[in-house]
N, C-alpha and C positions, 0 to 999 in steps of 0.2 A: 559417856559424854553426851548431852541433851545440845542443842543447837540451840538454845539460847548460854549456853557454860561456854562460848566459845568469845574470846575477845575478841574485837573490831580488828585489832594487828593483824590474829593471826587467820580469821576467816574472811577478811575484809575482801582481797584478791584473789584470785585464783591465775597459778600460776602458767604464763604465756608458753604454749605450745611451741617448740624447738622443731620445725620440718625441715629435710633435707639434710641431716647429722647424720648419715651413716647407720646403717642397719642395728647397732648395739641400743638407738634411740627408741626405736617402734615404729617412726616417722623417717623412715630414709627411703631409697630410692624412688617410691614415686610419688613422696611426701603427702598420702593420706589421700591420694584421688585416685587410686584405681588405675585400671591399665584400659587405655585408649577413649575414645565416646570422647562428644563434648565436655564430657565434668574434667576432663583430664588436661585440656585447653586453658593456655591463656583466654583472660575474655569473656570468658562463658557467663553469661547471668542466667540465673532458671528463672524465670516468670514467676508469680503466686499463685497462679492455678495450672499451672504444668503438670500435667500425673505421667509422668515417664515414658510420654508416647503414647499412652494408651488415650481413646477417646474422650476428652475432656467435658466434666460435669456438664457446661453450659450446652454443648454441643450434644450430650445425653438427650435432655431434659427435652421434650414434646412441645414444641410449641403451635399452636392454636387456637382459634377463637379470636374474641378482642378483648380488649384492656384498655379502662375508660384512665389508666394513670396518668398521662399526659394532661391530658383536660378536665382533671377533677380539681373544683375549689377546696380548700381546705380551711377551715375555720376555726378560729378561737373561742371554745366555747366556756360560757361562763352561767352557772347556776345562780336563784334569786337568795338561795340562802347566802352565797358571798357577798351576791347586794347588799343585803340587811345588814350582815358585818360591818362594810367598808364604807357604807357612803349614812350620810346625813340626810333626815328630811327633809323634801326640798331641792335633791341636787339633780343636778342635768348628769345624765349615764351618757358617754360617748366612748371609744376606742383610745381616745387620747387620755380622758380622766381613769379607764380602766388598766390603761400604761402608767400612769401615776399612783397609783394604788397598790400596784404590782397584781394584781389578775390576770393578764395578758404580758405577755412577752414584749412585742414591739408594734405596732399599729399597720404593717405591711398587710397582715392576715384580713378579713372580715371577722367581723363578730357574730356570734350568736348563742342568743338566750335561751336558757331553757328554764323547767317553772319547778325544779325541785327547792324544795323548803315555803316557806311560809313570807310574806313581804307585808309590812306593815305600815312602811315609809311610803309617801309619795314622791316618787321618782321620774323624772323625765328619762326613758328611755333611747339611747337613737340605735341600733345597729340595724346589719345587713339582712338579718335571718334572726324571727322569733317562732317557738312552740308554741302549740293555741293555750293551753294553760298558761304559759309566763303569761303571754299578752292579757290571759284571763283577769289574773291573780295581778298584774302592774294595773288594771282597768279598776279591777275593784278596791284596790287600796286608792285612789284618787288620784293614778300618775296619769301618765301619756303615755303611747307608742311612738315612733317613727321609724320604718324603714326607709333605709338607705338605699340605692342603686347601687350593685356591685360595676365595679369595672369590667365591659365588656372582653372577653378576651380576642387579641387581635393575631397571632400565631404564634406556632410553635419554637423556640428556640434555638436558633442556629439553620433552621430550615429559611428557605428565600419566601417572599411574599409571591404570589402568582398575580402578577395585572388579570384583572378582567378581561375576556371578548371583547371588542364592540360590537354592537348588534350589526349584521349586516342593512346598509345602505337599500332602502327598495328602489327596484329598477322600474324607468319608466316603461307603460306599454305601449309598445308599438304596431299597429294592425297594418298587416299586410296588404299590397295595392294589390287586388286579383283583377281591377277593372283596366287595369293597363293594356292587356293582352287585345 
């Protein structure tokens, strides 16, 4: 018998385990958990990275150095041969019109050009980040540039904003009377 010869009826379920029936079942007295330890517990949930008490991956793994992940921008990038594709001589390229075209996902990201294929079209370009060639190659077909200003980033996520110092206050000088004496 091949697993596709098997009807829906008869392969469709598989049938529900019967624990705690008595030793003639397979599943009786400690119905399928072993003898003692938390798996034997009401309650018990095991984690998804639980390895059985022994030192867990994450807690393995060496960690050192820095990691720019927190603070890297991350960009949509879009090549000049899908330009040539999608738009008409003439058109304004922005983040908005490359969401309407479906090139980009959603307009949250920056954009950025880069100069593979060939442009033909005169194109208003506006993104965040261009290659020297795109900007070459949108130059010499008779478009424009523009860069955009990214959004400065202002912190991290869930961490608090720290106030600034204020500078300390300069103190006035005071010169000592030594002609009192």
């Amino acid at each position: 018998m091949m697993i596709h010869e098997i009807t829906s009826k008869v392969g469709r379920y598989k049938a529900r385990r019967r624990i705690g029936r008595g030793p003639g079942s397979g599943h009786g007295k400690t119905s399928g958990r072993g003898h003692k330890g938390a798996g034997s517990r009401s309650g018990n949930k095991r984690r998804a990275y639980f390895e059985g008490g022994q030192m867990s991956w994450v807690r393995r793994m060496p960690k050192r150095g820095f990691t720019n992940a927190q603070f890297r921008t991350e960009y949509h990038v879009v090549n000049l041969k899908s330009l040539e594709d999608r738009f008409a001589d003439g058109d304004a390229v922005t983040a908005e019109t490359l969401s309407k075209v479906g090139l980009i996902r959603d307009t949250k990201k920056p954009v950025k050009v880069l100069g593979e294929g060939d442009l033909t079209k005169k194109l208003d370009v506006t993104a965040a980040k261009l290659s020297k060639s795109a900007e070459a190659k949108i130059k010499a077909a008779g478009g424009s540039v523009t860069v955009v200003e990214k959004k400065k980033w202002t912190r991290v996520p869930g961490k608090p904003v720290k106030a600034a110092k204020p500078a300390p206050e300069p103190q006035p000088e005071t010169q000592s009377d030594s002609s009192e004496e």
